[in-house]
C-alpha positions as CSV (number, residue, x, y, z in Angstrom):
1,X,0.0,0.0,0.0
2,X,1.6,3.1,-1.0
3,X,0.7,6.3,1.1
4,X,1.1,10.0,0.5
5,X,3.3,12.1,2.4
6,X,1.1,12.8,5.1
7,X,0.2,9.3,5.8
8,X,2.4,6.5,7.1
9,X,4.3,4.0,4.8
10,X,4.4,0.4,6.3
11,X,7.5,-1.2,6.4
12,X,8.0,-3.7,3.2
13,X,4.6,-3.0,1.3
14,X,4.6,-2.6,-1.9
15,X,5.4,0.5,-3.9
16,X,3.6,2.3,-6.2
17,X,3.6,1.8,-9.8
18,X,2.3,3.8,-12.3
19,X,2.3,2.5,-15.8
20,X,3.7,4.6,-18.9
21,X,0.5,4.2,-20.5
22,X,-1.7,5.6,-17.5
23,X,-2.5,9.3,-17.4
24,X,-0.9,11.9,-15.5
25,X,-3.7,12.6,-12.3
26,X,-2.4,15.8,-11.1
27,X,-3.8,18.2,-8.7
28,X,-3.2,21.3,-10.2
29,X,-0.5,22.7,-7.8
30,X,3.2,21.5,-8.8
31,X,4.3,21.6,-5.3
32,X,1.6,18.7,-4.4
33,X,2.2,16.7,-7.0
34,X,5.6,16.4,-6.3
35,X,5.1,15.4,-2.4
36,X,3.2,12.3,-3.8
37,X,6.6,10.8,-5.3
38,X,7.8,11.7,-1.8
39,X,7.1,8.7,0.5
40,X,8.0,7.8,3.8
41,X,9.4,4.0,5.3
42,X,9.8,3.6,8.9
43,X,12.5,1.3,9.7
44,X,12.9,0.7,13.1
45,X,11.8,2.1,16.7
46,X,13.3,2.3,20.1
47,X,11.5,3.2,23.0
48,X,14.3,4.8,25.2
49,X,13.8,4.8,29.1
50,X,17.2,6.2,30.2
51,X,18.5,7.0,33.9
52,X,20.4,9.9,34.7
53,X,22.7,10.4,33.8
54,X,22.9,9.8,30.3
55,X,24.1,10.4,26.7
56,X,23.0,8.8,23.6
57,X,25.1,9.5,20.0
58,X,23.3,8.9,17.4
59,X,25.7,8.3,14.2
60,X,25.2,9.9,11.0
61,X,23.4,7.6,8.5
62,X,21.3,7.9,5.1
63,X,17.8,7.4,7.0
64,X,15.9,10.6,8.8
65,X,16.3,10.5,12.5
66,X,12.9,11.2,14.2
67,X,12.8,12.0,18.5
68,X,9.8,12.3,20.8
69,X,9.8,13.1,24.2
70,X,7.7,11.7,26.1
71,X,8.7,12.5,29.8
72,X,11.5,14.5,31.9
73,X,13.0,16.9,29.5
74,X,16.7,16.7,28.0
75,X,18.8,18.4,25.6
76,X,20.6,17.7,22.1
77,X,23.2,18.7,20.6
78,X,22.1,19.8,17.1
79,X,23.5,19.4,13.8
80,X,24.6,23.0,14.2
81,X,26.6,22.1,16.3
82,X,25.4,23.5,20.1
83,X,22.5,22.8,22.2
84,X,18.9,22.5,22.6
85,X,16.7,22.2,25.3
86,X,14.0,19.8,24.9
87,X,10.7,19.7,26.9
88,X,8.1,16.7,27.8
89,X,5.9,16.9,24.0
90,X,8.8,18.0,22.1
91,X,8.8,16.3,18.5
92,X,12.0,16.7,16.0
93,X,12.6,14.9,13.0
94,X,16.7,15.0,11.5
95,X,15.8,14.8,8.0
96,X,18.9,13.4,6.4
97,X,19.9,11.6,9.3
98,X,23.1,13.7,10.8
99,X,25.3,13.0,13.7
100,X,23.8,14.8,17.2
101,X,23.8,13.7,20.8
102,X,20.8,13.7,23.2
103,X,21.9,13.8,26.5
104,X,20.3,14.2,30.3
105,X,22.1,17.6,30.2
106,X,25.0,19.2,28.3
107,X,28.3,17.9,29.1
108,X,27.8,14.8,29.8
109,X,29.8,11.6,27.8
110,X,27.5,10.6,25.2
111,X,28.0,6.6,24.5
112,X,27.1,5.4,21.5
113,X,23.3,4.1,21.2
114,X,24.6,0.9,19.9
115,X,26.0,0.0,23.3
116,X,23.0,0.7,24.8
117,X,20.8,-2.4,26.4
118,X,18.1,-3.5,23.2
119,X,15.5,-5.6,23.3
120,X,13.5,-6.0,20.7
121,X,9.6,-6.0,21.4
122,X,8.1,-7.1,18.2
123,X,9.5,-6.5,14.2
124,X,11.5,-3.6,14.0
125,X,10.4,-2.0,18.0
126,X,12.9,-2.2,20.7
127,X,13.3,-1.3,24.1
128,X,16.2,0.6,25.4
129,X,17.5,1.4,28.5
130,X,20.6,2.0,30.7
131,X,21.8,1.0,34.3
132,X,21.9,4.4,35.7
133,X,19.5,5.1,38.9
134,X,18.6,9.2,38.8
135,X,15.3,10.3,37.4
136,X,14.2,8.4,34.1
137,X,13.5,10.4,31.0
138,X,11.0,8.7,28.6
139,X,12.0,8.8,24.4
140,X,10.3,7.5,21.8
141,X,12.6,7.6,18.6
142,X,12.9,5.8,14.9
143,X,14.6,5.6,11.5
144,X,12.6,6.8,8.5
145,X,13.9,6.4,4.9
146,X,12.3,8.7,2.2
147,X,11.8,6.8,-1.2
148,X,14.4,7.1,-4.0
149,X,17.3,6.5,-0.9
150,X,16.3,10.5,0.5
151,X,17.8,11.9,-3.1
152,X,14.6,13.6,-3.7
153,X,15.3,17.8,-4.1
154,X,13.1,18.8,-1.5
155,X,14.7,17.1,1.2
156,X,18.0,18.5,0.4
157,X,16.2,21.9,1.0
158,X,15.0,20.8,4.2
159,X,16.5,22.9,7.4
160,X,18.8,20.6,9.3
161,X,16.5,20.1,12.3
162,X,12.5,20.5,12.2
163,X,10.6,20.8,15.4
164,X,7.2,20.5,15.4
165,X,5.7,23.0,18.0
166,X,7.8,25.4,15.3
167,X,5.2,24.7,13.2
168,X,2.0,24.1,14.6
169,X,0.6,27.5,14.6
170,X,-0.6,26.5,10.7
171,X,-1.0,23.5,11.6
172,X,-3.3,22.2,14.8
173,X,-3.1,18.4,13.9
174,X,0.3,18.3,15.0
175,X,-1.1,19.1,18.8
176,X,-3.0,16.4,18.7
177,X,-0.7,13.7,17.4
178,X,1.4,14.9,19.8
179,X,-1.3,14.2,22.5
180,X,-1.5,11.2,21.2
181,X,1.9,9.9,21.2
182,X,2.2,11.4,24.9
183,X,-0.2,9.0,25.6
184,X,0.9,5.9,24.3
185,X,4.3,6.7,25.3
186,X,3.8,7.2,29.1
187,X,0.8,3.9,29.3
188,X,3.0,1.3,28.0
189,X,0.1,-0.7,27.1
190,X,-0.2,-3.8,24.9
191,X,0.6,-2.8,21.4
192,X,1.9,0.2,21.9
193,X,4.6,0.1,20.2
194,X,3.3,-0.6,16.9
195,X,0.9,2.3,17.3
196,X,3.4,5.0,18.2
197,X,5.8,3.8,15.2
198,X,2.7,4.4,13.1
199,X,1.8,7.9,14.8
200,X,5.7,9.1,14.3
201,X,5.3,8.3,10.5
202,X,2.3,10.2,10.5
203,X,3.7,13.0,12.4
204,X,7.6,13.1,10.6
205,X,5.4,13.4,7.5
206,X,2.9,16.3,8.7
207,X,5.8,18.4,10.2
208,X,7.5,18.0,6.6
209,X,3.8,19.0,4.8
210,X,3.8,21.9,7.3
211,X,6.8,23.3,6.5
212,X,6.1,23.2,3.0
213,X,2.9,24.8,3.4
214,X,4.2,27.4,5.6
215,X,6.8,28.5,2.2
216,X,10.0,25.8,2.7
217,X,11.6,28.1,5.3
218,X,14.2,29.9,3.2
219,X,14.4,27.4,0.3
220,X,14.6,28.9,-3.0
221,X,16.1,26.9,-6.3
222,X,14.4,23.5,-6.6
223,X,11.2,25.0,-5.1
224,X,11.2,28.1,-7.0
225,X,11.5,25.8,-10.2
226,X,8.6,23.6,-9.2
227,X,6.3,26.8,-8.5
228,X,7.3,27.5,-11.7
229,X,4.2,27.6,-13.7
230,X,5.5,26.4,-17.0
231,X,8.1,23.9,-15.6
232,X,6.8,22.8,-12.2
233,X,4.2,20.2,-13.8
234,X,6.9,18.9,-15.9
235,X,9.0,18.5,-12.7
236,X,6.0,16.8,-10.8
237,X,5.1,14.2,-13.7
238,X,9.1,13.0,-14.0
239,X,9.2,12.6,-9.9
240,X,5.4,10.9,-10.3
241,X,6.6,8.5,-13.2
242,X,10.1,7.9,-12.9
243,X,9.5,4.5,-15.2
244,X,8.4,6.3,-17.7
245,X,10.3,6.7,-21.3
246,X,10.3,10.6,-21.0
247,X,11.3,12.4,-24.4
248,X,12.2,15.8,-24.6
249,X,9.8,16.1,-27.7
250,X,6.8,15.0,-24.7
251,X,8.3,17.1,-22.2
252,X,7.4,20.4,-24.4
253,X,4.8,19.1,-25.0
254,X,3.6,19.2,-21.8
255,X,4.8,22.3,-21.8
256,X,3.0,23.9,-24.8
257,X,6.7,24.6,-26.5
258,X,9.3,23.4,-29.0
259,X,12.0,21.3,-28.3
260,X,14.5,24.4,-28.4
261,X,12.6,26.8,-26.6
262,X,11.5,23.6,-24.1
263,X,15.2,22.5,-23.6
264,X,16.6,26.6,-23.1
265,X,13.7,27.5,-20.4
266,X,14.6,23.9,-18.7
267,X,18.0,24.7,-18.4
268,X,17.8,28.5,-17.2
269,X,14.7,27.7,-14.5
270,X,16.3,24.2,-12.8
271,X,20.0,24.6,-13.9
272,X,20.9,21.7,-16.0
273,X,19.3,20.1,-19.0
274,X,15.7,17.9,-19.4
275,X,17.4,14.7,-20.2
276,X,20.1,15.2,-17.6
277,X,17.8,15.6,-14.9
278,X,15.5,12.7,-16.1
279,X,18.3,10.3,-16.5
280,X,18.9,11.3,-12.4
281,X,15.6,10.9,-11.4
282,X,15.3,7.6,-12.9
283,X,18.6,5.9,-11.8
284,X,18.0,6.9,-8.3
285,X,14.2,4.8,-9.0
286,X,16.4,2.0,-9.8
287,X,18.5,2.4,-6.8
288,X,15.7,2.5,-4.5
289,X,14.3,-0.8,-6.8
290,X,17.5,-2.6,-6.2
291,X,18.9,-1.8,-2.8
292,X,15.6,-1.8,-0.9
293,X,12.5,-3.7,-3.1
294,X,15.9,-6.6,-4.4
295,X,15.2,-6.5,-7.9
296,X,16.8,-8.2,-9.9
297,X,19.1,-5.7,-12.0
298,X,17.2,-7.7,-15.4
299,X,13.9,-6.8,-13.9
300,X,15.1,-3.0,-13.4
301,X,16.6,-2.3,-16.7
302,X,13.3,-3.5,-18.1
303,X,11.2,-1.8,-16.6
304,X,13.1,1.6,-17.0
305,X,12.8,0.7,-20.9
306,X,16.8,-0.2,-21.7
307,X,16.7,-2.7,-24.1
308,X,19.9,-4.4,-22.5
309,X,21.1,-5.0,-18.7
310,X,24.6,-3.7,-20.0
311,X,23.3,-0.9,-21.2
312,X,21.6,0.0,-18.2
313,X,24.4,-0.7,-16.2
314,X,26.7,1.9,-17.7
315,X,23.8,4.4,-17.5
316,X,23.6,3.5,-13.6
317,X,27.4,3.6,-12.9
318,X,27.9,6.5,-14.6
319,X,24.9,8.5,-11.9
320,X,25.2,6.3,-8.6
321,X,28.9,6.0,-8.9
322,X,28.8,2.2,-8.3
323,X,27.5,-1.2,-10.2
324,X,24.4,-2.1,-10.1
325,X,24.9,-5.4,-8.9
326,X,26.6,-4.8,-6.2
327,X,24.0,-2.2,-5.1
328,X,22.2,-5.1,-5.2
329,X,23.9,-7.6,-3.7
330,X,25.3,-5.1,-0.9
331,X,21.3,-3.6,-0.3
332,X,22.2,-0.2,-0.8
333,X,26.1,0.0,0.0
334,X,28.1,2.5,-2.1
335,X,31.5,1.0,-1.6
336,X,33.1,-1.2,-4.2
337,X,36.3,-1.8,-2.3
């Protein structure tokens, strides 16, 4: 089942396909259009009760880092490198996943949440803990990948950190999944660790349609290129249908322009050329195909239209950097060495 940014994506369902033969269903607004080629994957979920004192790094790593904090305040130590204080109810999601340290209060030696005590509670929910006695503080935090391995534009755009009471004011369903994870977080009931996983994705994905409601923050680029009127719907049906065989003859004509004049207002509004940017788009598809769904690299080439694995493998090494079998076989390492 594949879900829209502001709805949860289960672990391992299936992903959404859209056939080069099916029409284009847009909405109207490039902006939205684009978010539904953004999808989020929870991965896994710890439910952190921590004595003090206490000091968990979190490593840098290709997945967003999500935090919620359910009881007895703390701090972290941002990717800006100084730090935050965090209250009961705070929210914050790491988008592309960078190094930072929560801790019980600044200075204390973070250890590595690795070395922590985990138990796993069910499929992909865990418990940790320490051995410290001072007053507990309550987390509930998680791993989210974005589709297309997190290369989409919009999150490289993204402000390092996003907290969510930042952005409620436009926004009142945050308050109340916020209520609602406070709940589940402090009750500890039966299954409630399977519904808080499934209220963060909800949450990670409203704070990220909040922000882009409320303007992207200071974003410009990208999203001035999508709000483009002429070349924002072209953007939104390459991210929508990756798969599909785009020309640059059916690109202007989307358009309503020649080739020439197609190609020249392309390159001046996003910065580098049609089939550049579609040949990007699509082998970062096929990543995501290969490294997470396991295709076989056969399976991807055909369905991205090459008429030969080789020839789809030079095309893919010559983007990702890296073969596409060992993608494959490695689920999403990029080191051949």
């Amino acid at each position: 089942m594949g879900v829209t940014i502001w709805s949860f994506h289960a672990r391992n369902t299936g992903m959404n396909y859209n056939s080069s033969k099916t029409p284009l269903a847009t909405s109207g607004d490039p902006l939205t259009d684009m978010l539904r080629g953004l999808r989020l994957d929870g991965v896994d979920y710890g439910r952190c009760v921590l004595g003090e004192p206490w000091a968990v790094s979190f490593p840098a790593q290709k997945a967003a880092r999500f935090h919620f904090i359910g009881q007895q305040g703390c701090w972290l130590f941002a990717p800006a490198k100084e730090w935050i204080e965090l209250t009961v109810g705070d929210a914050l999601l790491i988008p592309r996943g960078d190094e930072h340290v929560l801790a019980s209060a600044p200075g204390v030696s973070a250890v590595p949440i690795g070395r922590y005590s985990i138990e796993p509670v069910c499929e992909n929910i865990y418990d940790v803990s320490n051995e410290c006695g001072g007053p507990k503080t309550l987390l509930f935090c998680g791993s989210m990948h974005f589709n297309l391995d997190g290369s989409h534009p919009l999150l490289d755009m993204m402000p390092d950190l996003m907290r969510a009471h930042e952005l409620m004011a436009n926004a009142p369903g945050i308050q109340h999944l916020l209520d609602a994870m406070a709940g589940e977080v402090t009750m500890d009931r039966v299954g409630s660790g399977g519904i808080l996983a499934r209220l963060a994705d909800v949450l990670a994905a409203t704070i990220i349609r909040s922000w882009v409601e409320n303007g992207c923050g200071d974003a410009t680029g990208w999203i001035a290129a999508v709000r483009n009127p002429d070349v924002g719907k072209v953007l939104a049906a390459i991210h929508l249908q990756p798969e599909r065989d785009w020309t640059v003859e059916a690109l202007a004509r989307m358009m309503g322009a020649s080739r020439s004049a197609f190609a020249q207002r392309f390159a001046t509004v996003v910065g580098e050329t049609p089939a550049k940017y579609v040949l990007r788009v699509r082998m970062h598809q096929a990543r995501q195909w290969l490294a997470r769904d396991r295709m076989r690299v056969s399976v991807v080439a055909a369905k991205l239209g090459y008429d030969s694995e080789a020839s789809f493998s030079r095309a893919f090494k010559r983007v990702i950097g890296v073969a596409p079998s060992h993608l494959r076989n490695t689920g999403g390492s990029d080191d051949e060495s």
